[in-house]
N, C-alpha and C positions, 0 to 999 in steps of 0.2 A: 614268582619272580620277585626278587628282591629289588629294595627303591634305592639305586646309583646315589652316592653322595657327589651333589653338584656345587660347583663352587656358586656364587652368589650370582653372578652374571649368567648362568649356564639354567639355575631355578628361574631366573626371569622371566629369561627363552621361552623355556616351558609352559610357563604360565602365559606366555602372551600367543603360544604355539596351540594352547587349550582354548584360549578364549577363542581363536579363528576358527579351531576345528568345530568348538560349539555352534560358532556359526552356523558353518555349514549343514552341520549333522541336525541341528535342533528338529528340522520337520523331519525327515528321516527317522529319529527318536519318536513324534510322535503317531508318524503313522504306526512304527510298531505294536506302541501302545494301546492306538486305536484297535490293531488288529485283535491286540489281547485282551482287550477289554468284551467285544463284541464274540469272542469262542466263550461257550462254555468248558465247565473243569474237565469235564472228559474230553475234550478236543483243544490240548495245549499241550498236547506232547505230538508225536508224527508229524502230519502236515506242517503244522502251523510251527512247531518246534524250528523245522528245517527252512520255513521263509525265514522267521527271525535270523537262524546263523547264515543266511545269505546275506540278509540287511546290516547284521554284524560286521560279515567280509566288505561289503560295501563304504559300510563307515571306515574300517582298519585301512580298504585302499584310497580311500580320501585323506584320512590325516598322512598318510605316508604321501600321499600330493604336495600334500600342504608345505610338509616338511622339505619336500626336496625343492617346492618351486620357492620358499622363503630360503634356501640355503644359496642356491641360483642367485637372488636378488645382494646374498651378500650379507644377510640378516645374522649369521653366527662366523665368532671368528674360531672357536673354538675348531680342535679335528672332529672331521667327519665321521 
């Protein structure tokens, strides 16, 4: 996927849309990590592969929260 060229106001967004989702996701991020660290090499693919892409979807349906509940609030004037 290619990176949208955003007007000056629209890069802000984003950046202040990344800082919240950081927020949120940070422990999220490091249970993963935790999980990866604690498998060995032969057990990081199957099981433990397909927690991660759950915990992935998890994080992807939270910033798309984020985004729609600061759009709600009014936070972008730009289109939807």
């Amino acid at each position: 996927m290619s990176t949208p060229q955003l007007t000056a106001e629209q890069e802000a967004e984003a950046q202040r849309w990344t800082d919240l989702a950081l927020d949120k996701t940070r422990e999220e991020l490091l249970q993963m990590n935790r999980l990866l660290v604690s498998r060995p090499d032969s057990e990081l693919l199957g099981a433990t592969e397909f927690a991660l892409r759950d915990r992935c979807h998890q994080i992807g349906a939270r910033i798309l929260e984020t985004a729609l509940s600061e759009r709600k609030k009014g936070g972008t004037t730009g289109r939807a």
